[in-house]
C-alpha positions in Angstrom: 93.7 100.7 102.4 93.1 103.4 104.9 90.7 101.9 106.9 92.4 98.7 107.4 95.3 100.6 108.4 93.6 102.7 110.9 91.6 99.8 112.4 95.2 98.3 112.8 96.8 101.4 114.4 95.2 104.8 113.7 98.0 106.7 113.1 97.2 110.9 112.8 98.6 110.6 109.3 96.0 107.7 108.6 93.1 109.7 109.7 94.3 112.9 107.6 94.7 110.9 104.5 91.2 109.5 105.6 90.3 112.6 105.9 91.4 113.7 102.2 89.8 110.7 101.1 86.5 111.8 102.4 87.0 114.9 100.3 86.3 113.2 96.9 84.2 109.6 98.2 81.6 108.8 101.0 82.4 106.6 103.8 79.9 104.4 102.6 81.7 104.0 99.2 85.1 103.3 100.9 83.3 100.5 103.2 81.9 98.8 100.4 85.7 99.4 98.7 86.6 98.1 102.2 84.3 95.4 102.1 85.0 94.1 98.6 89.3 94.0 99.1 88.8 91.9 102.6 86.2 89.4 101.2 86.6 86.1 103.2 88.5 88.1 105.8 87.0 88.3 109.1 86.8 91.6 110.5 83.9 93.4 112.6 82.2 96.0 111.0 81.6 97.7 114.7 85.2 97.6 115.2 86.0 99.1 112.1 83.5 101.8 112.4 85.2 102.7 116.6 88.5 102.6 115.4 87.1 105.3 112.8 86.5 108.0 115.6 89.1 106.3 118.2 91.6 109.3 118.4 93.5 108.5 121.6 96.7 107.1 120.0 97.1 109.5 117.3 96.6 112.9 120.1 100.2 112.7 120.3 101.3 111.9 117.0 103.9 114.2 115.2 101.9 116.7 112.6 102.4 115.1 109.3 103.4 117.5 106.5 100.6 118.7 104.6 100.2 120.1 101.1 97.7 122.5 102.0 96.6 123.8 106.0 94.3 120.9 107.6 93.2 121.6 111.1 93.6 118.4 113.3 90.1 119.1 115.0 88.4 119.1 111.3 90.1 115.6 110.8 88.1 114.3 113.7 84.9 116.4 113.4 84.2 114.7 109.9 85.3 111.5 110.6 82.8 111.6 113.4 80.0 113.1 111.6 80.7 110.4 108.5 80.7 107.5 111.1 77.4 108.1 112.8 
């Protein structure tokens, strides 16, 4: 799952697919997704939600290869806006 993977290590390519993702479902949905996968897992929601919008890592990340043209600063503006 996306999330757990960029909560892990935020790769660029994690948030992008993220960023696809957001495309068809809401955050919310994928939390509750999130949320249903890890049952008796501890995890912190607050964590989950910084590592969302925690870009710092991933700045210098390789491009991955897209399918169609996806602007890097679009990747965070969204995940930003569907985090708050």
């Amino acid at each position: 799952m996306k999330i757990a993977a960029i909560s892990q290590r935020g790769t660029k390519k994690d948030f992008v697919d993220l960023y696809v993702l957001l495309q068809k479902y809401t955050l919310d949905e994928m939390l509750k997704a999130f949320e249903k996968k890890y049952t008796g897992t501890s995890y912190q929601k607050l964590h989950i939600l910084k590592s969302l919008v925690y870009f710092d890592d991933a700045e210098n990340d390789p491009e991955p290869d897209y399918i169609s043209p996806i602007k890097w600063e679009d990747v965070k503006n969204l995940l930003t806006s569907s985090a708050m």
